[in-house]
N, C-alpha and C positions, 0 to 999 in steps of 0.2 A: 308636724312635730318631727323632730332629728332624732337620731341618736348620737350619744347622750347629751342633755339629761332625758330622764323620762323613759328609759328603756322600752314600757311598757306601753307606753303611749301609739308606739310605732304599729302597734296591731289594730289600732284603726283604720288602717289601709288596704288590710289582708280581705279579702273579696274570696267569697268559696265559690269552686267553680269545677265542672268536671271534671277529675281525670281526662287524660287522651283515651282514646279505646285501645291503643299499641301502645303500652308504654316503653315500648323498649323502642319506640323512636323519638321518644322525649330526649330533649339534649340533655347531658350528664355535667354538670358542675362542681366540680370538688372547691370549697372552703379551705385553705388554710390560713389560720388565726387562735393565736391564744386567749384570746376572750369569748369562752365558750356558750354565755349566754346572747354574743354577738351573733355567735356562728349558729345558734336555736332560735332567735329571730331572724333570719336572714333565711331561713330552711323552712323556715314556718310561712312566709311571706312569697318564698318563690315555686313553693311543691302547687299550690292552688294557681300559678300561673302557667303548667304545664311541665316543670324542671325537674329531675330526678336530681337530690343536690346529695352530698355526703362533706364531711367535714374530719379534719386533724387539727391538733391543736398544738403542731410542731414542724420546726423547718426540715428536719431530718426524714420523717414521718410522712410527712410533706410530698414530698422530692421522688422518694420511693413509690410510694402511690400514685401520684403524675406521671410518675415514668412505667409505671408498670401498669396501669390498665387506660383504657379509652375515652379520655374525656372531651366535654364538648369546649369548654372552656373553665380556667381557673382564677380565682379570687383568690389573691396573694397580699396579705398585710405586710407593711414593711417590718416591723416592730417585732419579731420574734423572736423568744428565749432560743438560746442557744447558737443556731445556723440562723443568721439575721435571711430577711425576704428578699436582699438582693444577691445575694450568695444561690440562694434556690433559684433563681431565675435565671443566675448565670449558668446555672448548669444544667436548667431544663434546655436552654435555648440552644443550649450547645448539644442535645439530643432532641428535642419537639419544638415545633413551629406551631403548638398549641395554643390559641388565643389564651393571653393574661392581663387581668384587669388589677392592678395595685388600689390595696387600700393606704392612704397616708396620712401624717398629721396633717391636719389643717394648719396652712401660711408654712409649712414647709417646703418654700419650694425646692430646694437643693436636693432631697428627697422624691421631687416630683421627676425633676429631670432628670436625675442619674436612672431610677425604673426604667424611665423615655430609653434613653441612650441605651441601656442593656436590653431594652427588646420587649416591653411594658407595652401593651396595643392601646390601652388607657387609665388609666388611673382616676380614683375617687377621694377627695380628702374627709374623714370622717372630722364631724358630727357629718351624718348627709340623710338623705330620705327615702327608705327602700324603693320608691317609687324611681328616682331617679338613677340608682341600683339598676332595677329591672330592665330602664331601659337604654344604660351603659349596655347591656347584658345583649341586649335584642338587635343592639346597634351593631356590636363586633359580630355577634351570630349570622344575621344578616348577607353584611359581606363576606364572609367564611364557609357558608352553608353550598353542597350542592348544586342547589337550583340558583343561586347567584351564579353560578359558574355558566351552566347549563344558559340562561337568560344573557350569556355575555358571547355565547358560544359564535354570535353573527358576523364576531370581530375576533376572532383566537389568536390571530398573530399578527404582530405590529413590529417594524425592524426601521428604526433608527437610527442611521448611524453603525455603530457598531453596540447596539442594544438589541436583543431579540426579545419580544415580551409575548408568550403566549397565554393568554385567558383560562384554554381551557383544562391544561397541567397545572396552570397557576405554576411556570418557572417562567424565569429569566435567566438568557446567557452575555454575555459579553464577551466579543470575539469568542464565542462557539463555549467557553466556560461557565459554569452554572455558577450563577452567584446566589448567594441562601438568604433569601429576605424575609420578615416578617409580614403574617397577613396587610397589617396597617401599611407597610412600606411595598408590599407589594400593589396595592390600591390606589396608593399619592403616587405611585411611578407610571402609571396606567391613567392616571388622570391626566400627568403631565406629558406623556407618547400620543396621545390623543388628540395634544394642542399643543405642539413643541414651539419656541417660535414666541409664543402668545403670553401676556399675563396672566397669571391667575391669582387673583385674591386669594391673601389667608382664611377671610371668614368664607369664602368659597369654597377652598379646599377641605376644610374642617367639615362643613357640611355634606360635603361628598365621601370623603375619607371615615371620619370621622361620626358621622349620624349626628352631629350636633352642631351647636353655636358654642362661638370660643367664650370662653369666659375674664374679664378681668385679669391682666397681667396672665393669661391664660401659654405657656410654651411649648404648647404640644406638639402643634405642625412643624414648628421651629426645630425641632429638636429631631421627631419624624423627616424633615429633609436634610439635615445634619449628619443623620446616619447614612443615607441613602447616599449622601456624595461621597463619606467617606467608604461604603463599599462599591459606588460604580466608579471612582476615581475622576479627573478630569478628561476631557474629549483628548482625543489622538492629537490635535496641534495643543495641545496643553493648558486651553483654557477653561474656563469653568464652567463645569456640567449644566451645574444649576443654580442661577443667577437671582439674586436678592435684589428686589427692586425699588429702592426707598419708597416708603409710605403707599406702596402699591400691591407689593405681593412676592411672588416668585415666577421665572421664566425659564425652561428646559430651553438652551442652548439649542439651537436650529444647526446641524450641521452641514458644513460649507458645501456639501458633494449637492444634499439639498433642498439652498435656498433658490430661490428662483423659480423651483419647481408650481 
C-alpha cells in the first residue's frame, strides 16, 4: 500500500528492530514537508530501520536547520507553503553538498527535473512505498558514506585530460580549479574517467550511480550529465565532453593527447 490513500495502511511495513548500540552513529535525516502526518509516518517507519530522523514542517525552518547542524541526508518535498522546495535547495546547495532526496507530484515531471538540475541526488514521486523510501535512502547513503570512500581508496586519482578526479577527498579540478559537484555527479563522473573512450548504458549508469533501475520515462541520469557538462564545460579543442549516443547511452570524450595509448 502507498501513501495516500490509506495513510495508515503504510505501517504494515514498519518491522521492530534493535536500536544500534551507538546511536550517535546512526545517520541523521531531517524531513522537511508540510504534511505533518506524512512526516510521523515516514519517522515511524525509518527510526526501527536504524535512522535518527527529525522533521519541520517549513521551507524557512527548513533551510536553517539543514544549515545549521549535521545531517546525514535530507527529505525535501517540493510543495511547501511559503519558501517552495526548490528555493531551499538552491540555497542549501549553494552552502552543503548534503545529500537530497525531493519528494514530488506524481506525473510531474517538470518538477522532477528542475530538483535534478538544481542539485536533487534523487527524487520520489508520492503516493510511493516507505519501503522504496528506505531504499532511495540507503542507495544515496551508500555512495556518500566514509567507508565508500575508504573501499575506493585503490584508485584515489584519475587525470584525464585536463580533469583531476580524486576518490579519496571526493574533489575534482579542472586545470588545477576545483569545480563543486554534487555527491550523484561526483559518482557518474568517476564512472565515466574510469572508461572514457567506451559506451556506457543509461540503465548501466543508473545502476551504478544511482543504486537503482530507471523507471519509465525515468530523466535522471539525463539530466545528472546535463549538469556535469554544463560545469566541466567542453574539452580544450572545443568539442564535447560528454557524448550522447543514440539509443546507446553516453561516452566521456577520450582526449586526443590520449587515444592510442
Amino acid at each position: 500500500m502507498k501513501y495516500p490513500p490509506g495513510k495508515d495502511c503504510s505501517r504494515k511495513f514498519m518491522q521492530k528492530k534493535s536500536p544500534p548500540a551507538d546511536d550517535s552513529a546512526s545517520p541523521r535525516v531531517l524531513i522537511i514537508d508540510d504534511d505533518v502526518e506524512l512526516c510521523e509516518l515516514i519517522t515511524e517507519f525509518l527510526q526501527p530501520e536504524g535512522f535518527r530522523v527529525d522533521s519541520v514542517h517549513g521551507g524557512t525552518l527548513g533551510l536553517e536547520k539543514a544549515l545549521a547542524e549535521n545531517y546525514s541526508l535530507l527529505i525535501l518535498d517540493v510543495m511547501l507553503p511559503g519558501t517552495r522546495g526548490f528555493e531551499v535547495l538552491q540555497k542549501i546547495r549553494a552552502k552543503s553538498r548534503v545529500p537530497v532526496i525531493m519528494l514530488t507530484a506524481r506525473g510531474d515531471e517538470v518538477d522532477r527535473i528542475l530538483g535534478l538540475e538544481i542539485g536533487a541526488d534523487d527524487y520520489l514521486p508520492k503516493p510511493f512505498n516507505p519501503r522504496e523510501l528506505a531504499a532511495r535512502i540507503q542507495a544515496v547513503l551508500r555512495r556518500t558514506s566514509p567507508s565508500s570512500v575508504s573501499e575506493d581508496a585503490t584508485s584515489q586519482s584519475l587525470h584525464v585530460g585536463d580533469v583531476e578526479f580524486n576518490s579519496g577527498s571526493r574533489s575534482v579540478r579542472k586545470n588545477s580549479r576545483v569545480v563543486e559537484l554534487t555527491a550523484v555527479e561526483f559518482d557518474l563522473l568517476g564512472v565515466f574517467l574510469r572508461s572514457p573512450g567506451k559506451v556506457l548504458q543509461r540503465d548501466e549508469l543508473a545502476r551504478e550511480v544511482l543504486g537503482r533501475d530507471l523507471t519509465a520515462f525515468d530523466r535522471s541520469i539525463d539530466v545528472h550529465v546535463s549538469n556535469l557538462r554544463r560545469k566541466l564545460g567542453p574539452l580544450p579543442t572545443g568539442q564535447e565532453r560528454i557524448k550522447a549516443v543514440r539509443g546507446a547511452g553516453y561516452l566521456y570524450a577520450l582526449p586526443e593527447k590520449q587515444k592510442g595509448k
